[in-house]
N, C-alpha and C positions, 0 to 999 in steps of 0.2 A: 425225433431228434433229441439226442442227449443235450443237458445243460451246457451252454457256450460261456465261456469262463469271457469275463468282460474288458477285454483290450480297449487300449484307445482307438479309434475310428477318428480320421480326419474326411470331410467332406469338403467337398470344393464342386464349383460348377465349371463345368470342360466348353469352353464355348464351340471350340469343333469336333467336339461327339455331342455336344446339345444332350448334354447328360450331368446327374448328379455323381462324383465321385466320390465312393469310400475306399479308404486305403487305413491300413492294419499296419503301420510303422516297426512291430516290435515281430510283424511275420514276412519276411523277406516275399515281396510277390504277390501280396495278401492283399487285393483290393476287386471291387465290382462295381458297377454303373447302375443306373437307371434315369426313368425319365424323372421320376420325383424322389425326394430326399427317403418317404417310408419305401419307396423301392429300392432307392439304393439299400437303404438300411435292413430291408428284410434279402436279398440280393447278395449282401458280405456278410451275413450270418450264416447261409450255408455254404460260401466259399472259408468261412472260417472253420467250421468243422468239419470240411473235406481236406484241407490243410494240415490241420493235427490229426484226423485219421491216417491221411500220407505218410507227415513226419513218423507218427508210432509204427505202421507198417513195413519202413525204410530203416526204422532202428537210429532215426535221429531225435536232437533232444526239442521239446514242445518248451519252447519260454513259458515260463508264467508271468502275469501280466505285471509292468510294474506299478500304474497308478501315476498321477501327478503328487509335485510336492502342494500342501494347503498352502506353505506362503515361499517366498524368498528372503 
């Protein structure tokens, strides 16, 4: 698998899928479960770059990631 450009990832624990939730804010759709957080996590890594292989194969545009601000 090619290099995964580093998006924010929000996790959250789903009490009725008894699952860990990541979700990809900046990829419309962009999210996977698992039972533990490195499954979530390993889980939305290849949903992410099945994602932007889609987007570029469909001829739409792939965001680049923005990052957080250091402060407010």
């Amino acid at each position: 698998m090619n290099s995964i450009p580093n998006y924010e990832i929000i996790f959250y624990w789903s009490r009725e899928d008894g699952a860990m939730i990541a979700e990809v804010p900046e990829l419309p759709g962009c999210m996977a479960d698992g039972v533990t957080y490195e499954e979530a996590i390993a889980n939305v890594r290849v949903v992410i770059a099945e994602w932007i292989e889609t987007a570029k194969e469909l001829g739409r545009n792939v965001p680049e990631p923005k990052g957080k601000l250091a402060y407010a």
